[in-house]
C-alpha positions in Angstrom: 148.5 96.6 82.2 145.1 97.2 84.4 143.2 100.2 84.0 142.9 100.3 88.1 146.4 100.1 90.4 144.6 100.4 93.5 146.9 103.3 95.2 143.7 105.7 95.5 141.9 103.4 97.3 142.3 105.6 100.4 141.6 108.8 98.9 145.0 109.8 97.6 146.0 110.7 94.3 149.7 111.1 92.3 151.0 114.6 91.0 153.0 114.5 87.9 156.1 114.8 90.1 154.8 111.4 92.1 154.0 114.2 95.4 151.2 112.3 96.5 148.0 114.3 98.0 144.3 113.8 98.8 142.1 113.3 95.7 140.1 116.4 97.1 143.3 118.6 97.1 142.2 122.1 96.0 145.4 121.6 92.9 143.6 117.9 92.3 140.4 119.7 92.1 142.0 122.3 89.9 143.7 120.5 87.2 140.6 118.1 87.1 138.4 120.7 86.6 140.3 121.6 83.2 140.4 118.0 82.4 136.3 118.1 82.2 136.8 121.4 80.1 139.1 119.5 77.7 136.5 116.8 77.4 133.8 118.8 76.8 136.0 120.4 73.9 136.4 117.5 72.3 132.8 117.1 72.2 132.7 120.5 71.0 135.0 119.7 68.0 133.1 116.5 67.0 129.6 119.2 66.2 131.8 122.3 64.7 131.0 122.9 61.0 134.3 124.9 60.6 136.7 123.1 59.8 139.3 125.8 61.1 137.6 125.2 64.6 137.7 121.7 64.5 141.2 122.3 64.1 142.0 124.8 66.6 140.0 122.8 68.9 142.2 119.7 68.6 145.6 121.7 69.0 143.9 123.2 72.4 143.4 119.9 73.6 146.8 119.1 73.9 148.0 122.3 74.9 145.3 121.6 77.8 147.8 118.8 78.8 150.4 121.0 79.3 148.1 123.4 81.3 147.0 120.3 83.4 150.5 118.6 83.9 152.0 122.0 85.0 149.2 122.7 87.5 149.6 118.9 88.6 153.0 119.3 89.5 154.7 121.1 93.0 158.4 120.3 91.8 158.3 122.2 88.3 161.8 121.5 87.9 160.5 117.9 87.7 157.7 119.2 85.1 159.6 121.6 82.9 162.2 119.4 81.8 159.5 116.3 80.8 157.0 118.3 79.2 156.1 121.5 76.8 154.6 124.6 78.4 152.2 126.9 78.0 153.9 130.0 76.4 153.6 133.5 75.0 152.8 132.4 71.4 150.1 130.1 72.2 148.5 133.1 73.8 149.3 134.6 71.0 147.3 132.4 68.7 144.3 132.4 70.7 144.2 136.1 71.0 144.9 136.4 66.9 142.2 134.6 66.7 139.6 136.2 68.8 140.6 139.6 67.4 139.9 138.2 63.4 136.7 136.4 64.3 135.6 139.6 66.1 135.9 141.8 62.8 134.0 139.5 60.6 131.5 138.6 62.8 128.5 141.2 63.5 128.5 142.9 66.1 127.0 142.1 69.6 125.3 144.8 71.5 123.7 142.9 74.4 123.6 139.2 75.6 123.4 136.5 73.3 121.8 133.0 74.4 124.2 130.8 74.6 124.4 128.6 71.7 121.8 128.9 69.1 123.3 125.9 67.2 124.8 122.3 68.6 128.2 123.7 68.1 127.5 126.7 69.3 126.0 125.0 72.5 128.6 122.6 73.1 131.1 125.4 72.9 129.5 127.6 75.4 129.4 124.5 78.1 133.1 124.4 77.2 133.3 128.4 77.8 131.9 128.3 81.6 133.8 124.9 82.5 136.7 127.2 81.4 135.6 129.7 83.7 135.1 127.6 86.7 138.6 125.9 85.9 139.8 129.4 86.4 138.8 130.1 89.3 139.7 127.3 91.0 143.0 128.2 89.8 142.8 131.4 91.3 141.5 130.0 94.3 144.7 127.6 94.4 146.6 131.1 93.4 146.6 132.4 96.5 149.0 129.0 98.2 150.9 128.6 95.0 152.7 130.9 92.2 152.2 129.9 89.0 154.1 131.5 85.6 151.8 134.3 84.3 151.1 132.4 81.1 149.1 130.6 82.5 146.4 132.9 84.0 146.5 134.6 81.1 146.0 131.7 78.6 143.1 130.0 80.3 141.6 133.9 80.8 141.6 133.8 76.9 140.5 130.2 76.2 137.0 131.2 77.9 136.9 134.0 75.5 137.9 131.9 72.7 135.4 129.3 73.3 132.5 132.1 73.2 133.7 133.8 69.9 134.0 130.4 68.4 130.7 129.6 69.5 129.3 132.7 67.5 131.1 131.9 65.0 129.8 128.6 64.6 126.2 129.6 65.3 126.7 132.1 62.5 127.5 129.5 59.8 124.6 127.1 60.7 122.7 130.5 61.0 124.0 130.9 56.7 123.6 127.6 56.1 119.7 128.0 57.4 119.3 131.1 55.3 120.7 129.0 52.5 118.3 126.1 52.6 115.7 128.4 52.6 116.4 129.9 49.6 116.9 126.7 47.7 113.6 125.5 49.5 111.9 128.4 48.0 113.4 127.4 44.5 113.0 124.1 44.0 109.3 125.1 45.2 108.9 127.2 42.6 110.1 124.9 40.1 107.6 122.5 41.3 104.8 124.6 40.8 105.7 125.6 37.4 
């Protein structure tokens, strides 16, 4: 089967229900928006050094096909039946998360720079293509009524993706404090 099938040649695009719409649609621009997000999380989980991110991060990139087939769809009965949603518990999850990261981390009494490790980096690009995604969604919000879940999961994906990122820069922040240490040793073995 060909990559290319030549219907957008005219500047229209499919839903998931098969509605079709112009590729600059304000719900095209939406759910592609998220699609960039997703990608750039996957880059994201390629640099983490925790592996408990790495595997978060891959769980939220398929829940981010959920998010993006529901957006991409103006018949939901033709969605819901096909396809898992975004629910409760996977808000749940994220916020669980947050709210144990947030205890053992130390605390943050101004603004950080964002990303003072790759992982930490990446994650932060991830943070504020999460935050544009949103508000394109709120933007599309105002034509078209979408379940709460959703608004409120991709409100805590963006603060996810900044806790993990201080999370991240805090381990490669130990592991620097670490090599020092054992570059001080084995330099004092050396001398003796």
């Amino acid at each position: 089967m060909a990559i290319y099938t030549k219907t957008g040649d005219k500047g229209k695009t499919s839903l998931f229900d098969g509605a079709r719409v112009r590729k600059d649609d304000l719900r095209v621009e939406t759910y592609g928006t998220f699609d960039e997000c997703n990608a750039q999380i996957s880059v994201a989980e390629k640099y983490c050094q925790l592996s408990q991110n790495k595997k978060l991060l891959k769980q939220i990139e398929y829940k981010m096909f959920f998010l993006q087939g529901e957006i991409a769809t103006q018949d939901t009965d033709k969605f819901y039946g096909k396809s898992q949603r975004i629910e409760a518990e996977d808000i749940q999850l994220l916020e669980h998360v947050i709210d144990d990261y947030t205890t053992k981390l130390p605390k943050v009494t101004s603004f950080i720079l964002p990303g003072q490790s790759l992982a930490g980096a990446q994650l932060h690009v991830c943070r504020t293509l999460c935050r544009r995604a949103e508000r394109r969604l709120i933007q599309l919000g105002d034509t078209i009524t979408f379940r709460p879940e959703i608004e409120q999961y991709v409100n805590r994906l963006s603060d996810l993706m900044y806790i993990l990122a201080r999370a991240e820069d805090h381990e490669a922040q130990q592991e620097k404090i670490v090599d020092e240490v054992v570059k001080r040793y084995m330099k004092a073995i050396e001398s003796n």
